[in-house]
ZAPA-508635 format. One line per field, with one value per residue (C-alpha): residue number from 1; x, y, z. Coordinates in pm, 1 decimal. Layout:
N
i c(NUM, ...) $
xx c(X, ...) $
yy c(Y, ...) $
zz c(Z, ...) $
! end
This chain:
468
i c(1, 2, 3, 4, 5, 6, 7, 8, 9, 10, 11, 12, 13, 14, 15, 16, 17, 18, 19, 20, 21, 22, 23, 24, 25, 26, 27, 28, 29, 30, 31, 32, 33, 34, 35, 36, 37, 38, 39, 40, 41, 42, 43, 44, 45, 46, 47, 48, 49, 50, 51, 52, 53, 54, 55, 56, 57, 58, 59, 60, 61, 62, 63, 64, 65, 66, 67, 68, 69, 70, 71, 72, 73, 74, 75, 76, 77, 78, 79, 80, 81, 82, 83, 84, 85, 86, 87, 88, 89, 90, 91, 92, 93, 94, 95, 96, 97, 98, 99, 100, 101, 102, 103, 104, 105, 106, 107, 108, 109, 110, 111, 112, 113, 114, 115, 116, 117, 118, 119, 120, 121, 122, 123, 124, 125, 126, 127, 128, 129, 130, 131, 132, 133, 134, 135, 136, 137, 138, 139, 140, 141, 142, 143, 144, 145, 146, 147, 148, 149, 150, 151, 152, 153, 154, 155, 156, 157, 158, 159, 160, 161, 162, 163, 164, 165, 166, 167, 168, 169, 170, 171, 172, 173, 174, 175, 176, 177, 178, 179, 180, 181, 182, 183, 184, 185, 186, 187, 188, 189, 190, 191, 192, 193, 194, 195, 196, 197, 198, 199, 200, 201, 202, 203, 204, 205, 206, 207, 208, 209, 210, 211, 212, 213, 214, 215, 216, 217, 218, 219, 220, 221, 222, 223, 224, 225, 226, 227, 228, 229, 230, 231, 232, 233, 234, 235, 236, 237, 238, 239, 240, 241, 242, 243, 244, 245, 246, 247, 248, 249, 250, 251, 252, 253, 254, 255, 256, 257, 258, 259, 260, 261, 262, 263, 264, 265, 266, 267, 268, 269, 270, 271, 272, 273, 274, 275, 276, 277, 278, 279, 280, 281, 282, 283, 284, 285, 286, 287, 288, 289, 290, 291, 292, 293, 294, 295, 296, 297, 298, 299, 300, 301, 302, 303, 304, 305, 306, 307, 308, 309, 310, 311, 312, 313, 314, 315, 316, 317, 318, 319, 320, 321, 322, 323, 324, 325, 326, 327, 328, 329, 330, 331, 332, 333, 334, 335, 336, 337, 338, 339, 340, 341, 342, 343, 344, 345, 346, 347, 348, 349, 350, 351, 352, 353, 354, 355, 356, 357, 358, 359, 360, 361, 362, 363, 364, 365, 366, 367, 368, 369, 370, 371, 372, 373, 374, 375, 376, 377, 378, 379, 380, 381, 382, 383, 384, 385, 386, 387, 388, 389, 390, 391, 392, 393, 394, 395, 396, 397, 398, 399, 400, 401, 402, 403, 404, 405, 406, 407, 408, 409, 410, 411, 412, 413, 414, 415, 416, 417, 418, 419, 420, 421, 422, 423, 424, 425, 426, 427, 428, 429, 430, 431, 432, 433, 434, 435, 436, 437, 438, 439, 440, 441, 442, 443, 444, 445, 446, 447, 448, 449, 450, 451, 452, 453, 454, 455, 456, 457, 458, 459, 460, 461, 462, 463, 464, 465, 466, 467, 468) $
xx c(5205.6, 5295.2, 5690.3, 5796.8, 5860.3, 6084.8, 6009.1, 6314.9, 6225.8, 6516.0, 6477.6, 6674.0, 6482.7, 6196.0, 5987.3, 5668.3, 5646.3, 5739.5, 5423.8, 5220.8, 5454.7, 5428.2, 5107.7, 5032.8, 5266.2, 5139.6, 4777.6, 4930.6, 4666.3, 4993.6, 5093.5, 5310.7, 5563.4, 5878.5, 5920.3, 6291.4, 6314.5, 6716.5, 6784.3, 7048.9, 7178.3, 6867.6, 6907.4, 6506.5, 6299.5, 6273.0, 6403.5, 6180.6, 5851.3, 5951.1, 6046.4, 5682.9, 5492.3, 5661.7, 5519.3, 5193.2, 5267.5, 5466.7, 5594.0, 5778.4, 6149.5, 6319.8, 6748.2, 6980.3, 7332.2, 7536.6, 7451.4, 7658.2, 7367.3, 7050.5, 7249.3, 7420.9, 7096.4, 6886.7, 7188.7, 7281.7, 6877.8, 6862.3, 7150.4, 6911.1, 6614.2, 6496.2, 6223.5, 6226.4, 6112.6, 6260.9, 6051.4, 6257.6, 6018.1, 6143.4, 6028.2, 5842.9, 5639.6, 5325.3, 5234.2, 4899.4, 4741.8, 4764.3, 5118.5, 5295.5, 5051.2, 5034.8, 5405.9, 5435.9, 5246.5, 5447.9, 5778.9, 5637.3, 5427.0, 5747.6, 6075.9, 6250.8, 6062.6, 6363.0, 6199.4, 5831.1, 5721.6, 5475.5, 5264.6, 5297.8, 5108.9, 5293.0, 5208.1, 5309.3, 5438.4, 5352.6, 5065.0, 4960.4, 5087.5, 5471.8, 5515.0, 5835.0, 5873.1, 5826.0, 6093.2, 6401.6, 6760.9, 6899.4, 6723.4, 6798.0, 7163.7, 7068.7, 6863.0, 6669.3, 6308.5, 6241.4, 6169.8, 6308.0, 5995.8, 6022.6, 6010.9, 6299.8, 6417.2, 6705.5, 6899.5, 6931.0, 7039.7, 7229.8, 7483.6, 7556.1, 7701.0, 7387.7, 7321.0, 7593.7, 7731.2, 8007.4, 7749.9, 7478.1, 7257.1, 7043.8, 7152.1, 6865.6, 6951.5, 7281.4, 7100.7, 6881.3, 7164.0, 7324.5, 6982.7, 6957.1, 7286.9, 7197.0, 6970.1, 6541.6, 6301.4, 6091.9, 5714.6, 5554.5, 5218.2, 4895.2, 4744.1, 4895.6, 5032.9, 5336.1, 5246.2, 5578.7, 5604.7, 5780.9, 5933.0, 6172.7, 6464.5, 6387.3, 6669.9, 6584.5, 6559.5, 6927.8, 7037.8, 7067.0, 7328.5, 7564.0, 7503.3, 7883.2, 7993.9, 7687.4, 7823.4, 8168.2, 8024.8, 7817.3, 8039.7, 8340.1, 8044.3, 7893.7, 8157.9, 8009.8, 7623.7, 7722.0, 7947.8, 7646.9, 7396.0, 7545.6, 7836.6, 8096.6, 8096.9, 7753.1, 7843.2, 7752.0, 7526.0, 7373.1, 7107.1, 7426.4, 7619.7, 7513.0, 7606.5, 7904.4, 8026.0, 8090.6, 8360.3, 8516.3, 8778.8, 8888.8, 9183.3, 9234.4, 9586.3, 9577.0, 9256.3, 9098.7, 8817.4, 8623.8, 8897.6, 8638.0, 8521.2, 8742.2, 8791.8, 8995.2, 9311.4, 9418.2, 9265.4, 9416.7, 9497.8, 9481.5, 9301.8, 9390.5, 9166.0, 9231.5, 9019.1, 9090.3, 9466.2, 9492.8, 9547.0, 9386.6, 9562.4, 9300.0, 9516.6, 9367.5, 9168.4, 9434.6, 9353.7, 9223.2, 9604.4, 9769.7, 9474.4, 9586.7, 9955.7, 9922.7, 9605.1, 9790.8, 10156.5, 10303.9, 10231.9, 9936.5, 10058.7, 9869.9, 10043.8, 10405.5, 10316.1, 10253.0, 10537.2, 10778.4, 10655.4, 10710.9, 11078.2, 11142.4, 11068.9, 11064.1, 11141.8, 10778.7, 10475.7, 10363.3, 10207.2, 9829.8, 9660.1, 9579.4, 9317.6, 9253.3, 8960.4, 8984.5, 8710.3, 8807.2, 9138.7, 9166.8, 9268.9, 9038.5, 9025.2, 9361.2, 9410.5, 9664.4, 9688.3, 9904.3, 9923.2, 9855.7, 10254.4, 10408.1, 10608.1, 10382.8, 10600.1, 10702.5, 10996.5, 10834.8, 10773.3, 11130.1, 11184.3, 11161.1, 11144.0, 11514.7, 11406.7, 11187.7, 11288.0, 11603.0, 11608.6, 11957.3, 11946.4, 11654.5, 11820.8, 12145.9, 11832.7, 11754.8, 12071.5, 12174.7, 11833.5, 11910.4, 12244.2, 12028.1, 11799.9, 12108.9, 12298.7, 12031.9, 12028.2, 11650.6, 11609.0, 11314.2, 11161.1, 10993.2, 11251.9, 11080.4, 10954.8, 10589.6, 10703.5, 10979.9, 10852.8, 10985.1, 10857.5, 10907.7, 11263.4, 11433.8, 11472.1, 11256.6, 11245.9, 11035.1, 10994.4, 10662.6, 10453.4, 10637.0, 10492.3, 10833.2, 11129.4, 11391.8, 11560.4, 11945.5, 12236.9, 12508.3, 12443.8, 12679.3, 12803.2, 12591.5, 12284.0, 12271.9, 12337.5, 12107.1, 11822.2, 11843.2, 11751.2, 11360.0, 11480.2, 11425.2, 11569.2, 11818.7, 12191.2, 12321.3, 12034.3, 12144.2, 12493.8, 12365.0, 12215.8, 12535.2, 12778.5, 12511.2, 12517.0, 12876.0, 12969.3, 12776.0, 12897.8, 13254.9, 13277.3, 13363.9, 13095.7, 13243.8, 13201.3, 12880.8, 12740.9, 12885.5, 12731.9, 12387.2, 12365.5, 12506.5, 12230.6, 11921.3, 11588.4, 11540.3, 11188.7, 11301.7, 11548.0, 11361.4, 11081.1, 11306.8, 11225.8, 11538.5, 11583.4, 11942.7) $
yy c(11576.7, 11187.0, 11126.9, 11047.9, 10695.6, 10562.4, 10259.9, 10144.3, 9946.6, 9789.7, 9667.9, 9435.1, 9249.4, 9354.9, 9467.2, 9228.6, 9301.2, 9642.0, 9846.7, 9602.8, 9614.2, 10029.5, 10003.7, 9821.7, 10049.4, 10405.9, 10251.8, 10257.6, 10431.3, 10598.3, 10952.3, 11132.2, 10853.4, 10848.0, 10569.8, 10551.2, 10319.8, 10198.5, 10042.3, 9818.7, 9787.9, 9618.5, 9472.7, 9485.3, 9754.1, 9755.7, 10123.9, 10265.4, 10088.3, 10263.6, 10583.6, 10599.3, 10543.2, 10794.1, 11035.2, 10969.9, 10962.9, 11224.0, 11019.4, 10776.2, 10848.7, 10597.6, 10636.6, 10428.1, 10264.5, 10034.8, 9650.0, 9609.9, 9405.6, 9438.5, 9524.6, 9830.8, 9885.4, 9923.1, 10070.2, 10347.9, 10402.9, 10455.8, 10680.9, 10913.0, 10896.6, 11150.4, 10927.7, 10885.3, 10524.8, 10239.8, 9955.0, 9794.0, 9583.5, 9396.0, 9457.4, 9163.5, 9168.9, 9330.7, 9494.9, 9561.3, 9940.3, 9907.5, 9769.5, 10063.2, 10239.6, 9992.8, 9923.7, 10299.1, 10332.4, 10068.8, 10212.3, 10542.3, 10397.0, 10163.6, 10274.0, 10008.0, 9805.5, 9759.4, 9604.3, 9551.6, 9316.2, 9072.0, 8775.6, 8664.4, 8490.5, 8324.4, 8369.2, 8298.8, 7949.5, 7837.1, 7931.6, 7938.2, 8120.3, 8163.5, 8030.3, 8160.4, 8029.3, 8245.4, 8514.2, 8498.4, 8638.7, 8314.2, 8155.7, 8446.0, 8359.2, 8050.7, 8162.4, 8433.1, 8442.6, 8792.6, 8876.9, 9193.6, 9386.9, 9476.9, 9835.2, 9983.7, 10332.3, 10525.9, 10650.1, 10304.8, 10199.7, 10476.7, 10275.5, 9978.0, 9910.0, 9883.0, 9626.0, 9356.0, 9330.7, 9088.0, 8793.7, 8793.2, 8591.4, 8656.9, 9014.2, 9093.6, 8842.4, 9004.0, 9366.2, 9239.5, 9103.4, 9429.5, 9571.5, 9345.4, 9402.2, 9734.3, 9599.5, 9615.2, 9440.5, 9287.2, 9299.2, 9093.8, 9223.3, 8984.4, 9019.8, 8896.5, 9212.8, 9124.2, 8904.3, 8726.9, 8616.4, 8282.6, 8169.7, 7942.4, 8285.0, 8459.9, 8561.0, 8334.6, 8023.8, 8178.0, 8200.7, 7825.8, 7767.1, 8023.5, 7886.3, 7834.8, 8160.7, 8327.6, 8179.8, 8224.9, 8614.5, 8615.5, 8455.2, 8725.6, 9037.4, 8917.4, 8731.4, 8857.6, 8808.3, 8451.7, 8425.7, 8529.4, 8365.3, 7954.4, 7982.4, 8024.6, 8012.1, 7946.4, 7618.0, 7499.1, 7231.1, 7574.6, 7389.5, 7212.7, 7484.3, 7545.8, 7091.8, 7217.4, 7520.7, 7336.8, 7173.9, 7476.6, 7699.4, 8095.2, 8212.3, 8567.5, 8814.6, 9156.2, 9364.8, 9314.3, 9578.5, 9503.4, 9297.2, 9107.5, 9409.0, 9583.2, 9554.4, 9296.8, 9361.0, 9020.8, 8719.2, 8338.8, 8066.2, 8361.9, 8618.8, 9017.1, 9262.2, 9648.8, 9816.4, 10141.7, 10126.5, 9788.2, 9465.7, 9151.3, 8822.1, 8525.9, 8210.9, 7911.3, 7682.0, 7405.8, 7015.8, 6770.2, 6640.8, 6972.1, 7126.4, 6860.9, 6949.4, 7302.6, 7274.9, 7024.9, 7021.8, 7339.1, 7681.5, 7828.3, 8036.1, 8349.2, 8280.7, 8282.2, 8546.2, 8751.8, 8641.7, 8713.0, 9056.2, 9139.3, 9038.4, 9176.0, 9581.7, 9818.6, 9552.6, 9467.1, 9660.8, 9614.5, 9329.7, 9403.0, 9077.2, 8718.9, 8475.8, 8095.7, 7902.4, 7514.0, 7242.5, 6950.1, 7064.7, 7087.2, 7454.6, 7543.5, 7903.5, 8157.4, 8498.7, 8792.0, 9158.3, 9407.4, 9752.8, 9889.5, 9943.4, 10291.6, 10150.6, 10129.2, 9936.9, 9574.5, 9405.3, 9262.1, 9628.2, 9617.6, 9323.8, 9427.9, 9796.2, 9949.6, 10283.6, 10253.7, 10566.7, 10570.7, 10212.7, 10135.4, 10388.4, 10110.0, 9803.5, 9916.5, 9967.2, 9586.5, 9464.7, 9636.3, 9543.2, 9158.7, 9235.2, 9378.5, 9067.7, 8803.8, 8941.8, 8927.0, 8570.8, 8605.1, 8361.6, 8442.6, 8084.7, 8302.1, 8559.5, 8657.1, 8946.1, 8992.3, 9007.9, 9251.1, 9619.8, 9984.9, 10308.1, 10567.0, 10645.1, 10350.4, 10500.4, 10234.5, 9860.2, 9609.3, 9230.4, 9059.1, 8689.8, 8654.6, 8288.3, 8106.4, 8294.6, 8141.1, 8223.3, 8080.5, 8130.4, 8130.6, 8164.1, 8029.7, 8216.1, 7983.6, 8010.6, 8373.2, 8335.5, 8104.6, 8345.8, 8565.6, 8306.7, 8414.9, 8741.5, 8694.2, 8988.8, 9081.8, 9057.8, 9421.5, 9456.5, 9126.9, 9254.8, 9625.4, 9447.0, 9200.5, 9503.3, 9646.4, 9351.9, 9239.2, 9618.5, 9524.3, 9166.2, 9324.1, 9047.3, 9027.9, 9154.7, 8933.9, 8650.6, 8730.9, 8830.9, 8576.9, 8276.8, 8484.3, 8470.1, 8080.3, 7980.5, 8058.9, 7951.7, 7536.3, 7635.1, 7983.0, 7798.9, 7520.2, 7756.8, 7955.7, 8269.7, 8360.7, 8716.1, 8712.1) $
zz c(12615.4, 12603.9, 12542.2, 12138.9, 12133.0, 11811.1, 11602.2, 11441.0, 11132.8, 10972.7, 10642.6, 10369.2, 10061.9, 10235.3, 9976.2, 9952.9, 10376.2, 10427.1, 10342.3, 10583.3, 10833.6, 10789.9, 10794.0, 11109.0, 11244.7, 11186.1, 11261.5, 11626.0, 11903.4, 12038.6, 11928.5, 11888.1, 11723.2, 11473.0, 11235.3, 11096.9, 10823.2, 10764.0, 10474.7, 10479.1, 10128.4, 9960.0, 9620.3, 9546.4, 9566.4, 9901.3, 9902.5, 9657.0, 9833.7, 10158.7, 10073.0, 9860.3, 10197.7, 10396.3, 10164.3, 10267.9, 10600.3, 10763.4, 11098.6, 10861.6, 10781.1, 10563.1, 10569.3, 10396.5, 10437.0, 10268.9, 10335.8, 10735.0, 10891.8, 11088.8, 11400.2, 11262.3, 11081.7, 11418.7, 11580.8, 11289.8, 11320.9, 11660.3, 11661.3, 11446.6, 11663.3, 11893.4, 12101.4, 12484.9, 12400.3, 12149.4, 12002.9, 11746.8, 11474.0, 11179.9, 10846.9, 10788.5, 11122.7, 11279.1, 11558.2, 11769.5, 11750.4, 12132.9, 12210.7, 12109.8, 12402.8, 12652.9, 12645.4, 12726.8, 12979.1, 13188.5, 13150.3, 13239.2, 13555.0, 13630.0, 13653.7, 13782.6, 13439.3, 13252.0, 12890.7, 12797.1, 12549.2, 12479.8, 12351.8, 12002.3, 11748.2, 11445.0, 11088.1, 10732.4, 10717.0, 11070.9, 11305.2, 11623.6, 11993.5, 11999.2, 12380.5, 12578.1, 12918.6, 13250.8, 13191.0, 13466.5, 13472.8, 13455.6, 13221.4, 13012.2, 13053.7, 12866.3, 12612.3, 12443.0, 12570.8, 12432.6, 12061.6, 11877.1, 11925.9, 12299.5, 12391.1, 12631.9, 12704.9, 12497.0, 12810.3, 12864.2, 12549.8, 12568.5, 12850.4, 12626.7, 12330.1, 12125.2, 11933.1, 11871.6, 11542.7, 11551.9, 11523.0, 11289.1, 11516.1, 11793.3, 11879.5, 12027.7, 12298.1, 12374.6, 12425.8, 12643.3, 12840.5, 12833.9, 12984.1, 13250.7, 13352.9, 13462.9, 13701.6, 13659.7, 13619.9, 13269.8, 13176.2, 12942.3, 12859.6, 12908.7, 12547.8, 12192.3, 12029.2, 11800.7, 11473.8, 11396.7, 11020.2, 10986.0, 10590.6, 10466.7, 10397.3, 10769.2, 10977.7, 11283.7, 11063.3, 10934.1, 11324.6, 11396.3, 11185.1, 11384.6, 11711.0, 11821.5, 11715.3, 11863.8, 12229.5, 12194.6, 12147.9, 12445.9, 12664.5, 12564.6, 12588.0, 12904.2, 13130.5, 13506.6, 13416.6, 13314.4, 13667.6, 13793.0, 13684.3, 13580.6, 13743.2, 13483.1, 13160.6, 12854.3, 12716.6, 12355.9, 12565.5, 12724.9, 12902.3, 13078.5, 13162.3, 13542.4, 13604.8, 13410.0, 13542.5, 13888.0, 13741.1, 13565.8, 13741.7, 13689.7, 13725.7, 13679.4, 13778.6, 13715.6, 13614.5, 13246.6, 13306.9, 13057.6, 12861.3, 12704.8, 12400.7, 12152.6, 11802.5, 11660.3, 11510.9, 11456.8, 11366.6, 11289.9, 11540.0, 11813.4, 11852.8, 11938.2, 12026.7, 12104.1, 12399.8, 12546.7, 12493.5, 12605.3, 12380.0, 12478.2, 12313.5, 12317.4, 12280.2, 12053.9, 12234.5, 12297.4, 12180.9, 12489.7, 12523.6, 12539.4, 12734.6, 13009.7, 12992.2, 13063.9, 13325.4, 13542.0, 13473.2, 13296.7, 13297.9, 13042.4, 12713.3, 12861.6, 13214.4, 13077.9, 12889.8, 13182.9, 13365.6, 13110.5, 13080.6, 13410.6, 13388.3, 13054.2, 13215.3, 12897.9, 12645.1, 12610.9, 12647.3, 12985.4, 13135.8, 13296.6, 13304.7, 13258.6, 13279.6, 13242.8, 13275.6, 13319.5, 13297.8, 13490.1, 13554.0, 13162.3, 13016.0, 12783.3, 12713.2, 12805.9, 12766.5, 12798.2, 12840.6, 12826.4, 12734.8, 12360.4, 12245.1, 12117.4, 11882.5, 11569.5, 11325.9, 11284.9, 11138.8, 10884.3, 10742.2, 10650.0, 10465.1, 10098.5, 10157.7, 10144.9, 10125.2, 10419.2, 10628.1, 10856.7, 10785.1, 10851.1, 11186.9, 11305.1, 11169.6, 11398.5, 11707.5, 11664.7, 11680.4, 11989.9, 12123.6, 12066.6, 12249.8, 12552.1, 12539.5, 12474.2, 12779.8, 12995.1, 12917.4, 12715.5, 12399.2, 12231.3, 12078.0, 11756.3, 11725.7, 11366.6, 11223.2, 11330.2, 11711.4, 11677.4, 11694.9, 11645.5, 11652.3, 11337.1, 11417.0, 11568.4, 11888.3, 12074.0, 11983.9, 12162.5, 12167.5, 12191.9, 12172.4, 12475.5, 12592.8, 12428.2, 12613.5, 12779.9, 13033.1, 13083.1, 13257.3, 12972.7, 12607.1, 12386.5, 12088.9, 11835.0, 11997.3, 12016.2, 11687.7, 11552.2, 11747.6, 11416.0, 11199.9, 11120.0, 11047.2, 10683.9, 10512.7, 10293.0, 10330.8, 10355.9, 10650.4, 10810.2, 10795.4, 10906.3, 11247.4, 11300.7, 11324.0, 11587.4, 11756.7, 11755.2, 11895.9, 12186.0, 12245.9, 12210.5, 11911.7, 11561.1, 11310.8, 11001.1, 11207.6, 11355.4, 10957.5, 10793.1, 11091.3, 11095.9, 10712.0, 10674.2, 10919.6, 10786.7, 10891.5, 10728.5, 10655.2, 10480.6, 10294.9, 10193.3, 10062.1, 9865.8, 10054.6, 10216.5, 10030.4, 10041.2) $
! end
């Protein structure tokens, strides 16, 4: 018996295509097949159209989820198959009776075939042969040359992380990058056997607009097939970015892994993500002038951070990595890990909250934890709520954004001082952590409360915002 091969249809406003994209389907030469229909949130009557065709035809499954995108579509989809085989088609295409056959019988001639697809004709409001160029790893690296429709196995899908979903463009491009970085080879059949519909609402007119977010993605999902294959980095010039790349530099200490995925848990001028216990900080691209300074005369943001880690020991979460990458001697892009921390809480928690539990027990942790920092000689430059952690009980306190320490000899009283003033809370708590402190500095607390409390933060005071 031939192997189950799974077409994954997904499907959104789709209802004037989907029965003739069904159709062309389950009038495939190839048996036995599954046809999972996801619905991704439609607002017409997409649904209802679909789910009235697979009760004529028994193959057909039609599912539903809330509206997330055609990546999680295809990927929720193919989660639910059960097919040795995957060809994805959209729900306003077409398909061949043969292609579902023929693309078959490659992969299971062919093992080292990694993808099969094929010619294309265009329909709706254009005509004519969809030409791709000659297919080639690196020219892949520059740009998608494969369409949607292209059949691959499931174990191998299976070994990346499916379809990307942090994009909404061109996602089929980063699979296929995925696929080829397992090694393999691609097919492209001889005959036209995918009809692509082209109107003024489709998703690949949609694409274009996205096309620097849709880089940025690829280069931060696919970091060694671009080193491979141009060099460096995918520039927004892509057809430039092999000229280009020989003027770029890497610099990398420490081992990211795969430092590249993870979710994001933080998102403004930088960016955080969380992967496998370890958090990656991407810094902000810096301007031409300050991407100068720091590529040719001080140390990167990322590099510091790293640094300062290391001589902190325990009063951060530990250092693992960093890596810079300069064009032209210029920093462009920096980045920092380090591992996820225990403590779960942040300063800012406290502010406002006075019955927040053992509150005053952590208040007293921070202040002798500022007295371990000041008498090491460490001045933190944004000494403010968001980069001071603790875990539930106050037991462990930790210090992090790490890239604007100082490091001096003496302290004077005043400017240990004046290192409190971000910590915009109230003035019990600001006395609570000045007694902590003062019993370590073997100084006086009324002082110490009384300076810490007079010397507020300018732009706290001048907002109004000081919560005393």
């Amino acid at each position: 018996m031939l192997p189950l091969v799974s077409v994954i249809v997904p499907m959104y406003n789709a209802a004037p295509y989907i029965c003739e994209a069904l159709e062309s389907i389950v009038a495939s030469s190839y048996r036995p097949i599954e046809v999972i229909v996801m619905d991704d949130g439609s607002r017409d009557d997409s649904l209802r159209v679909a789910q009235e065709f697979a009760k004529a035809h028994a193959e057909v499954r039609v599912l539903h989820q809330p509206n997330s995108g055609a990546s999680a579509a295809r990927n929720n989809a193919i989660r639910a198959s059960r097919g040795e085989y995957i060809l994805p088609v959209d729900a306003d295409n077409r398909i061949h009776p043969l292609y579902i056959a023929e693309a078959e019988a490659v992969l299971e001639s062919r093992p080292e075939v990694r993808v099969v697809a094929c010619r294309a004709e265009f329909f709706g409001d254009r005509t004519g042969e969809w030409i791709t160029p000659p297919f080639s790893k690196q020219l892949l690296a520059r740009k998608n040359m494969i369409d949607t429709c292209a059949m691959y196995r499931r174990a191998d899908f299976d070994k990346t992380r499916g379809y990307m979903t942090t994009c909404a463009a061109r996602e089929d491009w980063d699979l296929w990058l995925s696929l080829f970085e397992l090694g393999g080879e691609f097919v492209r059949l001889p005959d036209i056997r995918l009809y692509y519909r082209v109107r003024a609402g489709s998703k690949r007119v949609q694409d274009r607009a996205l096309k620097r977010k849709l880089v940025d993605e690829i280069n931060r999902r696919h970091p060694a097939y671009m080193q491979q294959y141009l060099g460096g980095r995918l520039h927004y010039h892509r057809s430039w970015s092999k000229f280009l790349n020989r003027f770029c530099s890497v610099r990398q200490v420490g081992e990211f892994g795969r430092w590249y995925e993870g979710e994001v848990i933080f998102a403004r001028r930088n960016t955080l993500r969380l992967t496998d216990g370890v958090v990656v900080k991407q810094f902000a691209t810096p301007n031409l002038l300050r991407g100068l300074w720091y590529g040719l005369f001080a140390k990167s943001k990322a590099q510091r951070s790293y640094q300062y880690a290391l001589r902190l020991q325990g009063l951060t979460p530990a250092p693992v990595a960093y890596r810079e990458l300069r064009v032209c001697g210029v920093l462009r892009e920096s980045w920092y890990a380090c591992l996820e921390s225990e403590c779960t809480h942040t300063f800012n928690e406290l502010i406002g909250a006075p019955d927040f539990p053992q509150r005053s027990d952590i208040l007293k942790s921070i202040g002798r934890f500022t007295a371990t920092l000041h008498k090491q000689g460490i001045l933190h430059g944004d000494y403010s709520g968001g980069n001071i952690l603790f875990n539930d009980d106050g037991s462990r306190v930790e210090v992090i954004d790490l890239n604007r320490l100082r490091f001096c000899k003496h302290l004077s009283r005043e400017q240990r001082l004046r290192n409190f003033e971000r910590l915009n809370i109230d003035r019990e708590a600001l006395r609570t952590i000045a007694a902590a402190y003062a019993l370590q500095m073997h100084e006086d607390a009324e002082y110490d409360a009384g300076y810490i409390i007079a010397h507020r933060w300018h732009k706290h005071v001048r907002q109004g915002i000081t919560n005393l």
